[in-house]
C-alpha positions as CSV (number, residue, x, y, z in Angstrom):
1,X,7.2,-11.3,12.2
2,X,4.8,-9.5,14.8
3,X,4.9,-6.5,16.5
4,X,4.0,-6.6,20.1
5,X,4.0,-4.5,23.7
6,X,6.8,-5.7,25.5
7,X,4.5,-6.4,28.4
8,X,3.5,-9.0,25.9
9,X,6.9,-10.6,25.5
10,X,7.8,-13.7,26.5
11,X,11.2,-15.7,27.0
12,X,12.3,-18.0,24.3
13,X,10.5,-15.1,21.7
14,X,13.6,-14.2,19.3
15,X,13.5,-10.5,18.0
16,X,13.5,-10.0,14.5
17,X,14.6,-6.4,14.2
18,X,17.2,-4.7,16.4
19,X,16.2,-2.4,19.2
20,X,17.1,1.0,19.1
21,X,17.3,4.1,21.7
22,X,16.1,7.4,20.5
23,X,19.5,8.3,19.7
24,X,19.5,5.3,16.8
25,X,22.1,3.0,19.5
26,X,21.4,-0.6,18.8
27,X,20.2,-1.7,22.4
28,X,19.5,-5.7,21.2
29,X,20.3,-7.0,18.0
30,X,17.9,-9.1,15.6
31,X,18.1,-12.5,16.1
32,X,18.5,-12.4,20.5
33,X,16.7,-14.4,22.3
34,X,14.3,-12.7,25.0
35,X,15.1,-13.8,28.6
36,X,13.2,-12.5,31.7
37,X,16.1,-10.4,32.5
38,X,16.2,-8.9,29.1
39,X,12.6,-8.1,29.0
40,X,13.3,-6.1,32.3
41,X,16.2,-4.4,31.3
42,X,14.3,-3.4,28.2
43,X,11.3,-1.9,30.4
44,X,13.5,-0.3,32.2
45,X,14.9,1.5,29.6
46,X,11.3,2.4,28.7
47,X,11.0,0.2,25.9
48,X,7.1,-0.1,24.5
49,X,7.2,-2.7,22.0
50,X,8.9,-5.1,20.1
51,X,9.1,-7.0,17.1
52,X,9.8,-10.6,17.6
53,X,10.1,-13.5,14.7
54,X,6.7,-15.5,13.5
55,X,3.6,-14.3,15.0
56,X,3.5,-15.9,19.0
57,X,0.9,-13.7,20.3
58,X,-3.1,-14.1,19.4
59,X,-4.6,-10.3,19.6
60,X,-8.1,-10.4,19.9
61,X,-9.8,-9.5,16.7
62,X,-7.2,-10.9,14.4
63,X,-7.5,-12.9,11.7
64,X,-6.5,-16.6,11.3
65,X,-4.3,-16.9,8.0
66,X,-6.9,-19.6,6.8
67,X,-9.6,-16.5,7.3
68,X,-6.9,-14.1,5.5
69,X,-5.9,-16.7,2.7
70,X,-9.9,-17.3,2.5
71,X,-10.5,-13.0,1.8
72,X,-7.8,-12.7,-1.2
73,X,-9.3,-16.0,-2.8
74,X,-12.8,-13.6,-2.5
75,X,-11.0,-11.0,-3.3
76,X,-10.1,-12.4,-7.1
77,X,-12.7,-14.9,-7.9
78,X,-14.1,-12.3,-10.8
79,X,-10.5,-12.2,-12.4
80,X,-9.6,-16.2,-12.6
81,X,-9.6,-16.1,-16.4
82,X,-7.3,-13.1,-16.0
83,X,-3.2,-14.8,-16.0
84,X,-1.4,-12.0,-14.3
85,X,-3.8,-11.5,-11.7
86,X,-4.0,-15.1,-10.7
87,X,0.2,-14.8,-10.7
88,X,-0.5,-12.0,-8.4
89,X,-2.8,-13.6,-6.1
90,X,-0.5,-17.0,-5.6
91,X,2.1,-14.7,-4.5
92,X,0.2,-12.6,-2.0
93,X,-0.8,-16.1,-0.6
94,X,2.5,-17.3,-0.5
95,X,4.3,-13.9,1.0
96,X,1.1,-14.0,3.4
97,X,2.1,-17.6,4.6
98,X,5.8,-17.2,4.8
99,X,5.2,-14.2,6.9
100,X,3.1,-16.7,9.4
101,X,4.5,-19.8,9.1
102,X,6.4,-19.9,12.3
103,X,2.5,-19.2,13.5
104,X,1.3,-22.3,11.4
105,X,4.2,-24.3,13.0
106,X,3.9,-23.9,16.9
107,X,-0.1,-24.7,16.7
């Protein structure tokens, strides 16, 4: 999931969490699709940002998730002899590329 400025929504993008006003009222549930009406509406209502499932939108200066995968296998090449730590490290890699797959999918 990504966090972006709603000017940098696009339609077909699918929220992944809810929209709220500042009074905590669900404006757009998790899971709706964004349509070029919506994404007006929503700026209308002075809505800055959203966050939208997978990670559609390439912000400058951002890492790859080969480059992140690549800095947490830097990160514990002086503990390899060291079991727990190497359990650790498969499952950051693995949390880290669920969390983009739908990134790894759409390229």
């Amino acid at each position: 999931m990504q966090r972006i400025l709603l000017a940098q929504a696009a339609e077909g993008m699918i929220l992944a969490k809810e929209i709220l006003n500042p009074e905590g009222m669900v404006l757009c549930g998790a899971g709706t699709a964004l349509s070029p009406a919506l994404i007006g509406r929503l700026a209308s209502m002075d809505v800055v940002d959203v966050t939208v499932e997978g990670h559609p939108v390439n912000i400058e200066g951002e890492k790859t998730l080969q480059e992140e995968l690549q800095e947490i296998d830097v990160r514990f090449q002086r503990v390899e002899d060291i079991v727990p730590l190497m359990y650790l490290k498969k499952r950051m890699q693995a949390k880290l590329v669920a969390s983009r797959s739908l990134e790894v999918l759409t390229k």
